[in-house]
GUTI-988638 format. One record per residue (C-alpha): residue number from 1; x, y, z. Coordinates in Angstrom, 3 decimals. Last residue first. Layout:
! GUTI-988638
NODE, NUM, X, Y, Z
...
This chain:
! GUTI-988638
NODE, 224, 42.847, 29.898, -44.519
NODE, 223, 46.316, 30.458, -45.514
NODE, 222, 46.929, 26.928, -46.033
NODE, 221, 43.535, 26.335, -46.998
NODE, 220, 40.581, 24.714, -46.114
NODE, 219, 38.151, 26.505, -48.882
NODE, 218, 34.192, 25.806, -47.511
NODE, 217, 31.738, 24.936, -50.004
NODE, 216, 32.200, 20.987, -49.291
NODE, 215, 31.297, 21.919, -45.844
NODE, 214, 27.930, 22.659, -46.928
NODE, 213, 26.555, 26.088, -45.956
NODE, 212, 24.477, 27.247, -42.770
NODE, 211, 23.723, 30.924, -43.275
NODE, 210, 24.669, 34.143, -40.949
NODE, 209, 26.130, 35.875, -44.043
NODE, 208, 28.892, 36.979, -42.633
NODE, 207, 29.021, 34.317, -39.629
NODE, 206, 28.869, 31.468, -42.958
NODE, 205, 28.365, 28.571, -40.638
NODE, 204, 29.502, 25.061, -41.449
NODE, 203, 27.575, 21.887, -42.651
NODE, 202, 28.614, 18.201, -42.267
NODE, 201, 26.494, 15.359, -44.165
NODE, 200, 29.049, 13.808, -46.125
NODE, 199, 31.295, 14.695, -43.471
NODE, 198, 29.286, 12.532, -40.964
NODE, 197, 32.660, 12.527, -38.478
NODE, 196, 35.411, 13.181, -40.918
NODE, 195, 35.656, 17.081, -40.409
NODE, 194, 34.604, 16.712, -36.230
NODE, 193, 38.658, 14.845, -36.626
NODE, 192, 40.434, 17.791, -37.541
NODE, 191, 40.145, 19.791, -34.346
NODE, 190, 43.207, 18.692, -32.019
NODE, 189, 45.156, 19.702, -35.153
NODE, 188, 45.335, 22.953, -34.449
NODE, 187, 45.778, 24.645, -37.528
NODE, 186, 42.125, 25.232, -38.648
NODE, 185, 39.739, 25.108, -35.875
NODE, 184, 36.623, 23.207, -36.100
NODE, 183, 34.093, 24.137, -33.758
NODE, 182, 30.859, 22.739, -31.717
NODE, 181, 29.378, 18.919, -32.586
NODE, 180, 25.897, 20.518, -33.271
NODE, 179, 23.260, 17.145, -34.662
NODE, 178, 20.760, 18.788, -36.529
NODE, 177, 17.322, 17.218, -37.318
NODE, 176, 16.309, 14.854, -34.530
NODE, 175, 14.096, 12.662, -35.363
NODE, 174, 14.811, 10.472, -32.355
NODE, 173, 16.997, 7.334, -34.549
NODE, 172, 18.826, 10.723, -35.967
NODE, 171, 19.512, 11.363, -32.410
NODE, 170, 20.624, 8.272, -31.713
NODE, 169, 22.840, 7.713, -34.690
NODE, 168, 24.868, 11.107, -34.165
NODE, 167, 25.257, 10.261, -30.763
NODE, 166, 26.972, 6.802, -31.625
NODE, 165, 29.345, 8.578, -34.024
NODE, 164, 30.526, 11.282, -30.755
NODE, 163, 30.358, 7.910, -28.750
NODE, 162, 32.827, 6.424, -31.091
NODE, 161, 35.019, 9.553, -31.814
NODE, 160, 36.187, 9.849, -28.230
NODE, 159, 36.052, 6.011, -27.699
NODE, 158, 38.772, 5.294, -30.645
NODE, 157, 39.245, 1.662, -29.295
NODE, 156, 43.180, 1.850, -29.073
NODE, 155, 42.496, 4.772, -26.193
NODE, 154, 40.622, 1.909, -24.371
NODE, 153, 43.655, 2.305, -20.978
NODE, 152, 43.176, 6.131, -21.587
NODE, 151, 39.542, 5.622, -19.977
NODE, 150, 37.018, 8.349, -21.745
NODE, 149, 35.572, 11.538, -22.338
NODE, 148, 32.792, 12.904, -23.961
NODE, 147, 31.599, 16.929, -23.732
NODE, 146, 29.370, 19.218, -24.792
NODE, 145, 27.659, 17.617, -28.123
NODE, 144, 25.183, 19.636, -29.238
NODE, 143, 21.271, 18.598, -30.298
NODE, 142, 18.308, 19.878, -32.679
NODE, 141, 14.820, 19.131, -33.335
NODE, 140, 13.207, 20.293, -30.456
NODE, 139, 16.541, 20.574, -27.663
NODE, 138, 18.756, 18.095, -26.263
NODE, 137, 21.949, 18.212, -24.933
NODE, 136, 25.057, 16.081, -24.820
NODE, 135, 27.212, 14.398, -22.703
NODE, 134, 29.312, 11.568, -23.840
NODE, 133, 30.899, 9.025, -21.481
NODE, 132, 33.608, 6.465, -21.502
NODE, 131, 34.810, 3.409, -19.748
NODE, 130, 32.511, 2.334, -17.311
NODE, 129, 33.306, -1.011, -15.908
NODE, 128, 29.949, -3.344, -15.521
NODE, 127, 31.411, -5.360, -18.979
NODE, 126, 33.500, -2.459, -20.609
NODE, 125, 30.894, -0.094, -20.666
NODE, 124, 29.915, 3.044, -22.925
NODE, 123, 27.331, 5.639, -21.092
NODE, 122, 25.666, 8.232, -23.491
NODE, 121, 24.715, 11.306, -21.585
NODE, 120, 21.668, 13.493, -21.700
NODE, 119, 21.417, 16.562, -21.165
NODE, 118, 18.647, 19.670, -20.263
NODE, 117, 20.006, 22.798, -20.087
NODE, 116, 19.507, 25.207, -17.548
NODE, 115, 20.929, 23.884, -14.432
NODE, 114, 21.263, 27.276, -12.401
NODE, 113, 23.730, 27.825, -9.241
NODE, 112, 26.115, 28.876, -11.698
NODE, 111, 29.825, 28.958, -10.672
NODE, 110, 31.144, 26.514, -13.647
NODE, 109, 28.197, 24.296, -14.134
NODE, 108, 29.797, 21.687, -16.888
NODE, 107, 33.147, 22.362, -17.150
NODE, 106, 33.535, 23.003, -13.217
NODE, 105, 31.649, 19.878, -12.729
NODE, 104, 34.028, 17.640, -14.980
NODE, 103, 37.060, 19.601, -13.110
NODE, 102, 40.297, 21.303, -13.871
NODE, 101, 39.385, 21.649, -17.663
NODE, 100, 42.104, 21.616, -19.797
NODE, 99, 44.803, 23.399, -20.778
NODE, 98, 47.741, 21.110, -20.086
NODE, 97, 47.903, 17.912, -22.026
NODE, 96, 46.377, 15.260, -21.854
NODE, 95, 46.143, 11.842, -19.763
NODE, 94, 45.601, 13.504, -16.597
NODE, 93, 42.598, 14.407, -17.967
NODE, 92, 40.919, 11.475, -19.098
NODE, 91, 41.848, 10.070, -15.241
NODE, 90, 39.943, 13.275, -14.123
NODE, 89, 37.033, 12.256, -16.650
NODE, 88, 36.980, 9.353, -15.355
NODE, 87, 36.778, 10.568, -11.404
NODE, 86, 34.333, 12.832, -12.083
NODE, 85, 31.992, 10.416, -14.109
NODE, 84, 32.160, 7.918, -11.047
NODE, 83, 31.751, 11.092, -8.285
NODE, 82, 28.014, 12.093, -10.258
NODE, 81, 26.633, 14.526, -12.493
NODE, 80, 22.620, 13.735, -13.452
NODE, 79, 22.585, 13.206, -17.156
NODE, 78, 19.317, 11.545, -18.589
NODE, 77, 19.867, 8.163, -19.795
NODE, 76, 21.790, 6.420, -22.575
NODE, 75, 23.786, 3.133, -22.508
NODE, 74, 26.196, 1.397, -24.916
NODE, 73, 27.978, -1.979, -23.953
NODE, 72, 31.064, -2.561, -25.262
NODE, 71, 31.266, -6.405, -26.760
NODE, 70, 30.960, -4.906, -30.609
NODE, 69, 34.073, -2.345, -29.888
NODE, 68, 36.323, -3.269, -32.904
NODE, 67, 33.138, -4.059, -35.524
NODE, 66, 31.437, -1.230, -34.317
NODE, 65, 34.816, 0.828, -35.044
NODE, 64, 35.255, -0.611, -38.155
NODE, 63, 31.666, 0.297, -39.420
NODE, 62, 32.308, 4.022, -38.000
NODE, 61, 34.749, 4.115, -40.190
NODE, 60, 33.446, 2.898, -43.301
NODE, 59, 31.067, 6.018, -42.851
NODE, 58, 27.092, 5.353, -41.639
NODE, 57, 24.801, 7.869, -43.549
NODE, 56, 23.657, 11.147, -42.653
NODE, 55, 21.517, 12.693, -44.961
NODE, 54, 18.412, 13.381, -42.338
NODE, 53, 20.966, 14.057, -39.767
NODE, 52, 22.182, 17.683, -41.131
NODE, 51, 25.451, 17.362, -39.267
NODE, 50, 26.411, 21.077, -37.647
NODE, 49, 30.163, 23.144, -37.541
NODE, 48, 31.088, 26.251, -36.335
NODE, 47, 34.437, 27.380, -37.991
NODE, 46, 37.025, 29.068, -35.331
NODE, 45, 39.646, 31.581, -36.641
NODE, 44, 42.582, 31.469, -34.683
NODE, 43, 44.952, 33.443, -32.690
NODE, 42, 48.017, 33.285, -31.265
NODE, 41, 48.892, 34.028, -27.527
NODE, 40, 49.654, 29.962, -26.971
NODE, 39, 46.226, 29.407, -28.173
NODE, 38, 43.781, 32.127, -28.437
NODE, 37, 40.204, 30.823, -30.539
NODE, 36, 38.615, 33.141, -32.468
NODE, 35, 34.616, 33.669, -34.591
NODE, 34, 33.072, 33.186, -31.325
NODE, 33, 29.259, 32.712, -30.060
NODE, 32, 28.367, 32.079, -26.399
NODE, 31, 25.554, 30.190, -23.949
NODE, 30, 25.624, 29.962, -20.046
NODE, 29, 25.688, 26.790, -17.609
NODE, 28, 29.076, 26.279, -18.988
NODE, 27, 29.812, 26.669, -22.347
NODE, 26, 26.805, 26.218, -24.759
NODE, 25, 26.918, 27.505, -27.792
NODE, 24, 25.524, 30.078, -30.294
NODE, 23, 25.583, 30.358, -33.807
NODE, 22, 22.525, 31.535, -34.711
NODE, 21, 21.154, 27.663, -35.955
NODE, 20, 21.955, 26.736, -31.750
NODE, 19, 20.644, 29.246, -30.703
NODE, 18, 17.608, 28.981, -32.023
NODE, 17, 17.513, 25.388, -31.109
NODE, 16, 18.595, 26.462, -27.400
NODE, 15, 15.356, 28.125, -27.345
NODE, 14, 13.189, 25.334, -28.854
NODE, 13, 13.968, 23.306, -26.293
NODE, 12, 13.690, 25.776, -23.294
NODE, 11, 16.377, 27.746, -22.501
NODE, 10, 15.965, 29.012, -18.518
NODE, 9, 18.177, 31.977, -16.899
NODE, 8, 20.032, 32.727, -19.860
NODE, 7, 23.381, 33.683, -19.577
NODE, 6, 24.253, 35.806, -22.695
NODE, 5, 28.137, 35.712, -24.285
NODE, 4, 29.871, 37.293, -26.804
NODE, 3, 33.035, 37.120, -28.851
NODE, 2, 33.558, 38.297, -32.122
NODE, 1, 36.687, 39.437, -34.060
């Protein structure tokens, strides 16, 4: 098993796009790289996955979902942490189930007195209500999704994979090369979706070999 971290004390964008292709992710205000996941004092293998935006096409799915959230109003702007995302993404909370983070900022910054990424966040309105928001960070030619979160009342609307679509599209729209949405666990079922989102697209990393391979190479089996 594998489990490191480094905590950087500035990543500039072509630093956390070397991370990034190594691996490595951003948790906190500090970068790591797993092959496990512990849930419920059982372990699981963890699959890193990346969209390779330059063959990314729009899914069926994602075509319903405009189609169902067309009047939502989509809005993207350097991230600067505020009381309104804190208190949505405590009502997102409250709506799961234990485990999760106990606070937007404590995700985010943990203890660190450092801000060394730089992030964006994608804003999705109801009229002037805001009812979601995706945070994700920027690099050269690469960006990871950290975190989105929404209001439970839209759950119907599919906001968590909407925004996480919507990225996608923006940063393809910027150049951008890779889009990093983090892991894919096999067994917990919390995971599954980030294997439909740009799937035709969707890469995984061989940690043996250290090489990005199509997901189409990778066995998801039982006994995976």
């Amino acid at each position: 098993m594998i489990q490191d971290f480094k905590f950087p004390l500035h990543i500039t964008p072509e630093e956390l796009d070397s991370y990034l292709e190594a691996g490595w992710y951003r948790m906190g205000q500090c970068v790591f790289t797993t092959d496990f996941v512990e849930r419920d004092a059982l372990f699981f293998q963890t699959i890193w996955l990346r969209n390779r935006l330059r063959n990314y096409l729009p899914s069926v799915s994602l075509k319903k979902l405009e189609k169902r959230n067309k009047n939502f109003k989509i809005e993207i702007l350097p991230f600067h942490y505020d009381e309104t995302y804190e208190l949505l993404f405590q009502k997102y909370r409250d709506s799961l189930p234990p485990g999760r983070a106990v606070s937007l900022y404590n995700f985010l910054f943990g203890d660190s007195a450092l801000i060394i990424f730089k992030s964006w966040v994608m804003n999705l309105y109801d009229g002037d209500r805001l009812i979601g928001a995706g945070v994700f960070d920027v690099g050269k030619k690469s960006a990871a999704g950290v975190v989105s979160f929404y209001d439970p009342d839209y759950k119907s609307h599919s906001i968590g994979r909407f925004l996480i679509y919507k990225k996608i599209e923006y940063c393809k729209q910027k150049r951008i090369d890779f889009f990093y949405p983090g892991y894919f666990v096999k067994g917990i079922k919390a995971f599954d979706y980030k294997l439909e989102i740009g799937k035709d697209c969707l890469e995984y990393f061989d940690m043996s070999r250290r090489l990005w391979k199509p997901i189409s190479r990778l066995a998801i089996r039982k006994d995976f």
